[in-house]
N, C-alpha and C positions, 0 to 999 in steps of 0.2 A: 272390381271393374278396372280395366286399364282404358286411360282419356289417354290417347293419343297426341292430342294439341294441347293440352291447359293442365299445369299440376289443380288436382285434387284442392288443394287448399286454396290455391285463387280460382276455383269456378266461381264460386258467390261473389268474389269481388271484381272479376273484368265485366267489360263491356263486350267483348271478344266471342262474337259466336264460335261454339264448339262444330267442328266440321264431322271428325266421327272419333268413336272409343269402342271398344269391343269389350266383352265379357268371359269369365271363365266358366268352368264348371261350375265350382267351387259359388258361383253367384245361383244356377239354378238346384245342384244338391247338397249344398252344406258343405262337401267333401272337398278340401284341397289335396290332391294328388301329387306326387313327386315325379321327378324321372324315372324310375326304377317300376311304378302304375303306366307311363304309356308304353313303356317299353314293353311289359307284361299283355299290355292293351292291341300292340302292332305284331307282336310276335307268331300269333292264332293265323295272320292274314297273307295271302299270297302276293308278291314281291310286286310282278307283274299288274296283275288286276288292281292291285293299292296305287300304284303309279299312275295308273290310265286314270281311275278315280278323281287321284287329286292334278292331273293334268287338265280332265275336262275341270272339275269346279273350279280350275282356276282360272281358264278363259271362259268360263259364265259368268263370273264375279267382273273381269273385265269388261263384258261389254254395257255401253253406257246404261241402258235400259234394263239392267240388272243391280244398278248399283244403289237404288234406293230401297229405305227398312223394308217394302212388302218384298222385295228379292229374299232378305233375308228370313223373312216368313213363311215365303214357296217353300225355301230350303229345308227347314226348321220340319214343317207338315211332312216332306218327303223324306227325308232322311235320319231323324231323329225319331229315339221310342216315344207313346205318346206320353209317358210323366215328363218330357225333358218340351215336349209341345205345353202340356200343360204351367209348366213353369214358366215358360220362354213367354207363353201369356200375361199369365201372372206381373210378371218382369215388366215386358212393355205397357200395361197397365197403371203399375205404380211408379216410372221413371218417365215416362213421357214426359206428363207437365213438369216434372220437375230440374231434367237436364236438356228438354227441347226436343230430344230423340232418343231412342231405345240402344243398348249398345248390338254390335254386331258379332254373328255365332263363326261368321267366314269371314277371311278375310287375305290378302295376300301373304303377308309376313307370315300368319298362322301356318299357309300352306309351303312357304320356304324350312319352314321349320320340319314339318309334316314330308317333306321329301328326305332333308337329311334325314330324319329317323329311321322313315322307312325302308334307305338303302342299306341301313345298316342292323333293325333286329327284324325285317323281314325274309322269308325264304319260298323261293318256289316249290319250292320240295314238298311245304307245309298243303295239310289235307284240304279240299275244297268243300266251303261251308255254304249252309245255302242263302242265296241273292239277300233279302231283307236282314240275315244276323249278319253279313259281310259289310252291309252300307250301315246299320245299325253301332257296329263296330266301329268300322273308319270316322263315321260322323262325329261319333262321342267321344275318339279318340284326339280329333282336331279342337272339341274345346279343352279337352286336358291338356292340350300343347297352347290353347290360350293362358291358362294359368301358370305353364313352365313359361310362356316368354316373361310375364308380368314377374316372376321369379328371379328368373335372368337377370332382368332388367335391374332388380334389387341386389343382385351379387357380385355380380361382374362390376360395378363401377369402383373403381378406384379410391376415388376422392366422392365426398357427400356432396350435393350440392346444397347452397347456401339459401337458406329460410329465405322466403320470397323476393329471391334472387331470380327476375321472371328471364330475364335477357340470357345470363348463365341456363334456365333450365331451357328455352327453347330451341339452344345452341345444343348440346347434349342430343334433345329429343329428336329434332326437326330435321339436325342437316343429316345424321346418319340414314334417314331414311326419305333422303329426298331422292325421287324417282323410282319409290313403289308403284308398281302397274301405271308408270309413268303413262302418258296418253300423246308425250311431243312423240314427234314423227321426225325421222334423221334422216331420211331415205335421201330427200333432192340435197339436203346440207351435206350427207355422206359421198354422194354422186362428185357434186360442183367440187369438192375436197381433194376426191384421192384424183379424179380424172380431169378436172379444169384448174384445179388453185394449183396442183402440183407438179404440172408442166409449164406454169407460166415463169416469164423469165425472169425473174429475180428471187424465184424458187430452184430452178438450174443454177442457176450463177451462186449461191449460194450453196447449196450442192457440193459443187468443185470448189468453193473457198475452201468447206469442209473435207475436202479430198474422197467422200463417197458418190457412192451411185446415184447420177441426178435422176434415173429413170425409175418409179417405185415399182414397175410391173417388172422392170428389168432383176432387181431387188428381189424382187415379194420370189421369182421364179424362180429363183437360186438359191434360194434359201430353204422354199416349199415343194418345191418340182412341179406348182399348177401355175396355171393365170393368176394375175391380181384379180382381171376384170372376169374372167368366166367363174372365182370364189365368189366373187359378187354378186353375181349372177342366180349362183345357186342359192346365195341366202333369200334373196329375192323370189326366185321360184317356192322354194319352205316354207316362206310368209304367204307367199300366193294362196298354198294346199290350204293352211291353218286355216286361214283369217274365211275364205271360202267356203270350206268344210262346217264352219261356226256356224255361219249363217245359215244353208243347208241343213243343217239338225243340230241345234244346241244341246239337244239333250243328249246325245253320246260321245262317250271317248274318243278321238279320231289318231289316228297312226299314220305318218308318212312314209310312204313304201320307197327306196330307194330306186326298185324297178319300174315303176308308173310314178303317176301325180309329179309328173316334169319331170323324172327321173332321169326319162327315160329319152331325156334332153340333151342329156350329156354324155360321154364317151366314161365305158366304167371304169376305165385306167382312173381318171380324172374324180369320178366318185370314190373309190378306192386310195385316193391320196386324198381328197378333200374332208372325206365325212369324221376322220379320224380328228381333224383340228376343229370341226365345232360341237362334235357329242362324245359321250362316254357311255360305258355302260354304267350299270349301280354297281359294280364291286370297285371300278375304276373310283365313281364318285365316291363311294366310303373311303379309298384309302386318301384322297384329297381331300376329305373332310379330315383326316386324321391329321394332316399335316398344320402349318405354322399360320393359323388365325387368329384374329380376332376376337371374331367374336360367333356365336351358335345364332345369335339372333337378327343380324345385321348383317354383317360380312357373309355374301355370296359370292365370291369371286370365283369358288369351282363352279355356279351354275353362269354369272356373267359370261366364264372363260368357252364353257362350251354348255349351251344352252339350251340341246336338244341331249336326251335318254334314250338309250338303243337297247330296247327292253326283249329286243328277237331279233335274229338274222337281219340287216335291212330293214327293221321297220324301227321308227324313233316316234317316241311322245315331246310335248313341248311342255314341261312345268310351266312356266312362265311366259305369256306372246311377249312383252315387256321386253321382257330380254334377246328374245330373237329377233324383233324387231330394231335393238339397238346395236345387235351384234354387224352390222354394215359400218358402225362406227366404232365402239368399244373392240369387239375381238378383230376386226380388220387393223386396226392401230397397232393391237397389242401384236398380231404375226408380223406388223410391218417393223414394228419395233425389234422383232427378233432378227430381223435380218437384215441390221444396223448394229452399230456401237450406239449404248445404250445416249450417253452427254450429245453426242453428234446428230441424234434420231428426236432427240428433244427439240435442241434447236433447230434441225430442219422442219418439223412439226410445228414450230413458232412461227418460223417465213411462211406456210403453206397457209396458217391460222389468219395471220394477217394479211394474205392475199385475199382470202375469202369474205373477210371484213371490208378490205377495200373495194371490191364487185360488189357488196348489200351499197357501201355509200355509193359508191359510182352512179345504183340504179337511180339513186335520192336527191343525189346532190353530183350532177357531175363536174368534174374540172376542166377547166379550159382557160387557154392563154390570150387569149383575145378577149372572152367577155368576163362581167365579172363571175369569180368562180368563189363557189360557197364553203369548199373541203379543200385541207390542204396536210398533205399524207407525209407521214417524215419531219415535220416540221423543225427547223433551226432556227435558231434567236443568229440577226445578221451581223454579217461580222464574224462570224466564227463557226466553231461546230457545236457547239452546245445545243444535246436537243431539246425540242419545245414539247414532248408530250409525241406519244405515235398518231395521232390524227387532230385536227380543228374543224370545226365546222363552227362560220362566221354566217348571221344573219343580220345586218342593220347593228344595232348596239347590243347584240346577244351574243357570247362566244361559247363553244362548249368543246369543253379541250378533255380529249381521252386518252388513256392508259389503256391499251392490250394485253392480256396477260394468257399466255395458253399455261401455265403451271397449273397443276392439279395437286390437292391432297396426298398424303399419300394414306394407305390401310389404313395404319395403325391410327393416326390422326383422325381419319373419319369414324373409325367401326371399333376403334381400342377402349371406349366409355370414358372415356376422360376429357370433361369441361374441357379443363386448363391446357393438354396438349390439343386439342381442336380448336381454342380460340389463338392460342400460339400458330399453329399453322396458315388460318385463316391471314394472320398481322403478317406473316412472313409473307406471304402473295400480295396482300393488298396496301399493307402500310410498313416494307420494310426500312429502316434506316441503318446503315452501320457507320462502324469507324475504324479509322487507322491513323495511328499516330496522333490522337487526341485530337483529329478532324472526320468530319462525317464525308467519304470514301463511297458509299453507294444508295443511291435511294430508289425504290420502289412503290408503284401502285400511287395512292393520296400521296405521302412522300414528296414524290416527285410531281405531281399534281400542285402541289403546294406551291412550291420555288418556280416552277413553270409561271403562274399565274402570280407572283409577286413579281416575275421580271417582264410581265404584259403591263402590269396595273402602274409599272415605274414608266413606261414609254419605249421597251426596247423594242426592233420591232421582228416580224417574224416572215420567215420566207420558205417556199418550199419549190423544189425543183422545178425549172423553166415558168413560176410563178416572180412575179416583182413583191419584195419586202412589204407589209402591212403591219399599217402599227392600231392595234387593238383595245390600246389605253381609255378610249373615251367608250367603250363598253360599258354600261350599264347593270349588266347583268354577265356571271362567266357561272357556269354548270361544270362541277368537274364529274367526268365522267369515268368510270375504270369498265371494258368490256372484259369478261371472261370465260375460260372454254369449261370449266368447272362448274355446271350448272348450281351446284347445292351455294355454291359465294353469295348468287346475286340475292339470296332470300333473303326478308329484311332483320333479320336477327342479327345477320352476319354485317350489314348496313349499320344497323345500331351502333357493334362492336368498333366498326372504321370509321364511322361518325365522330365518336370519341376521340380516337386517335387524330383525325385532319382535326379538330378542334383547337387538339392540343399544337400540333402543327403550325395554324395558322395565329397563336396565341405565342410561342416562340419569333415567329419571323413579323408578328407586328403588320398583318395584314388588315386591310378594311376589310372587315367580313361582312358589312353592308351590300358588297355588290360581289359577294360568293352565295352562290345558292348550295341547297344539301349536297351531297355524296350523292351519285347515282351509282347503282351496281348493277350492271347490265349482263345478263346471262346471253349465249351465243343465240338462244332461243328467244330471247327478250328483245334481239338487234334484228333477229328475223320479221317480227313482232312488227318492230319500228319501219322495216324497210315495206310489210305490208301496208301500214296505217299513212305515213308519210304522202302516198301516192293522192289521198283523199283529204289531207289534215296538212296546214303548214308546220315544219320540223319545232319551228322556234315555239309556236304556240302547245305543241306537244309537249317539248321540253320545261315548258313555263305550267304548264298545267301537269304535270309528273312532278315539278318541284313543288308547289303549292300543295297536290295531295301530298307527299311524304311529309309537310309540318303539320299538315291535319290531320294525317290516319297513320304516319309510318311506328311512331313510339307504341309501342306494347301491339303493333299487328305483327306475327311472325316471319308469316308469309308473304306481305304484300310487297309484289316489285310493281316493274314496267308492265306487266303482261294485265297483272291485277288489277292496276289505273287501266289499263285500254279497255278491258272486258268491263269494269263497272264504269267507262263514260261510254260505252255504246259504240266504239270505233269498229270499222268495219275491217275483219281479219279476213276475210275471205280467201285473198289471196295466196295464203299460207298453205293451206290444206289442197289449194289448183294445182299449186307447184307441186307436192308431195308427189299429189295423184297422177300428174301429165308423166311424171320420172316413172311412176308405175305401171303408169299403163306402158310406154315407151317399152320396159323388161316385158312383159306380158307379152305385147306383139311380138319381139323378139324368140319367147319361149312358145308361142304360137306356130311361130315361122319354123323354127326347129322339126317341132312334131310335124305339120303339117309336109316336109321336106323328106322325113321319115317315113311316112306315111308312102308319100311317090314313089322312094327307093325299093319298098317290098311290094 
């Protein structure tokens, strides 16, 4: 059995509900199999039909209402022979009471696994067998890929990790696979991003510091031959077919035909440049799996990069919604980034990050020069330029001073199995310090969190454009905050790790650390979070009751951030998922408008 959340050997000893762990063969027939058994296992099956296969179970397993054990029992009944039912019985039987829940036969990762293979020892050429040996196959084939990852997962690491060593294993476990069949929605964050944060003006002006193109569509076209905004478009219409087509019959494979299903919305020049940059076929995907990864079990970057499979002429399956869904923000980035210099397209990406952060405060806390204003953006200690932190937000004797940070991981850091380079990169983004010439020369993340918040607590005071100087000293309470565009940082594992480090921090510089509360690590999704709840909850009482839980639940929870405090005190999100929807529906009528225009002209 592989526990996805909790080593084996502290199940009996946490308090830590287990969320889910999945099982191999090897748990229902005795048999552990190697590579060399699924390969033997995929090789019978036809290229095509295996694909659509494990495309539908994969958007079944996603939808919410499939994701509890009796889903995994439908499945088990329908697609399994019946000794592997009989077992799978058996199994749930005598593990229930004892680990709380049964492990799972499907699961995402499984079928990330289950696609590389398949592009690479399946063949269409291969004889067509009939319907129940073919599911019969595939089924029993994807728990043998359950016990090749649990394999993997023993091989591939580097370095051991250290006997109940909990913090090191959930760093390892957790962040590599943060954002399996993710569920956040990037759609309106993706929108307000490339088309509102990236024409605003200190996003231009920065731009031409950097001597490139302020305009990204200007960019994106030159670089690609299409629209920024009509790529866009089309990912939107893709997610449209999928996410619709589910619902309409769960039970079958579904195909998106490039000539209908909104296809047929667009200009085919424009298809014909576009579909190239977010799918592949499976011979393309094999020789990309061949090339310089990480890892077989983690690292998906050939399906991040292009997320749809062109398994015939114009028609493409979706392994993953997950990932087509994020592809308005991951693959839009990454073509935006091609058509930039790589240092110059970072840091315009950093002004664009911080613009979009400053519209979530704006909505919360706006600024203004007349009355009192509760945010104050850029901040400088007066007197000079020394900054204070890229945002403040002041309530009465509460202040909570944040760090922005759009750096990301890189691969090898996330998805290379090595502890030690993963908490190393982690400290690089959020607690860097360096030196030169036997003085510290550049701080980041807590870092500078730190020195910020000792030269408040001394009386200096702090100003921020067309705002008057305030002095924050008789605070009560200061919250440091670091916001991130890296969602796997904000998990509390990663909290733990920088916890330590501001400790130490503020143990060098001789701070009262009576009136510093914890580290918060805010994910981009976690500030959306906030900009929902805020409208109904005051900021400071939030922020006071988010510090409070992390002394009471943060130590040994892995996962708990901001998102995890609002969902278990009952805070009302609503407005998260309005925005997602109003930005979709908005493309919808648009691709509405199209056809129905089409329609007139014949």
């Amino acid at each position: 059995m592989k526990n996805l959340w909790l080593p084996p050997r502290l199940t009996g000893e946490s308090s830590f509900q287990q969320l889910s762990h999945y099982i191999g063969i090897e748990e229902l027939n005795g048999v552990k199999p190697a590579v060399p058994d699924l390969i033997s296992q995929l090789s019978v099956l036809p290229q095509s039909k295996a694909l659509a296969w494990l495309c539908w179970l994969s958007s079944y397993i996603s939808q919410p209402e499939n994701k509890d054990i009796q889903a995994q029992i439908n499945l088990c009944k329908e697609f399994l022979p019946p000794h592997f039912q009989d077992a799978y019985r058996r199994h749930i039987e005598s593990e229930t009471h004892e680990l709380g829940s049964p492990g799972r036969l499907f699961h995402i990762q499984q079928i990330w696994l289950m696609v590389q293979m398949t592009v690479i020892c399946c063949k269409d050429e291969t004889v067509e067998i009939p319907h129940m040996e073919f599911v019969h196959k595939i089924a029993v084939a994807s728990l043998m890929a359950n016990t090749i990852l649990i394999q993997i997962d023993d091989v591939v690491r580097p370095e051991p990790l250290e006997e109940n060593n909990f913090e090191q294993w959930c760093i390892a476990n957790f962040l590599p696979l943060h954002g399996v069949n993710t569920e956040i929605d990037t759609l309106y964050r993706s929108h307000t991003i490339w088309f509102e944060s990236a024409k605003s003006k200190q996003v231009i002006e920065n731009a031409s510091q950097l001597g490139i193109e302020p305009q990204l569509e200007n960019a994106f076209s030159t670089a690609h031959g299409i629209s920024l905004k009509e790529f866009f478009t089309l990912l939107v219409a893709i997610r449209i077919f999928f996410e619709s087509q589910i619902l309409k019959d769960p039970t079958s494979p579904h195909l998106w035909d490039a000539t209908s299903h909104f296809g047929e919305a667009f200009n085919a020049d424009f298809i014909k440049i576009a579909m190239p940059l977010i799918s592949q076929t499976p011979k393309e995907l094999s020789i990309r799996l061949m090339g310089n990864r990480q890892s077989w079990a983690t690292d998906l970057s050939p399906l991040r990069d292009y997320p749809l499979l062109q398994i015939s002429d114009g028609k493409y399956c979706c392994p993953d919604l997950s990932l087509l869904r994020n592809a308005v923000a991951d693959r839009t980035s990454k073509l935006l980034a091609d058509a930039y210099p790589p240092q110059k397209f970072r840091s315009l990406y950093g002004r664009i990050f911080e613009d979009y952060l400053q519209r979530i405060v704006d909505d919360f806390a706006p600024r203004s020069e007349t009355l009192v204003s509760h945010s104050f953006f850029g901040p400088k200690f007066n007197g000079g330029n020394d900054e204070a932190g890229d945002c403040i937000l002041h309530y009465d004797d509460v202040a909570i001073v944040m760090e922005w940070k759009s750096n990301r991981l890189s691969a090898h850091q996330k998805y290379g199995a090595s502890a030690t380079d993963l908490a190393q990169g982690i400290r690089d983004i959020l607690a860097k310090s360096t030196e030169k010439n036997g003085k510290e020369n550049q701080r980041k993340g807590v870092r500078q969190l730190c020195t910020v918040i000792k030269r408040m607590l001394s009386g200096e005071l702090v100003r921020a454009e067309n705002q008057q100087p305030t002095d924050l000293s008789r605070c009560s309470m200061y919250f440091p905050v670091v916001v991130v565009a890296e969602e796997a940082l904000a998990m509390n594992c990663s909290r733990d790790l920088i916890q330590e480090r501001f400790n130490e921090f503020l143990r060098t510089a001789q701070c009262d650390t009576t009136r510093i509360g914890p580290v918060m690590i805010f994910s981009i999704t976690d500030f959306e979070i906030l900009q929902a709840v805020a409208c109904r909850k005051p900021v400071r009482r939030l922020f006071e009751g988010f510090g409070a839980y992390l002394k009471d639940h943060g130590t040994g929870n892995p996962s708990g951030g901001f998102s995890e405090y609002v969902y278990n005190t009952s805070c009302d999100t609503s407005l998260l998922p309005i925005r997602n929807r109003s930005i979709y529906q908005i493309y919808a009528d648009e691709l509405i408008s199209r056809l129905d225009s089409n329609n007139n002209k014949q």
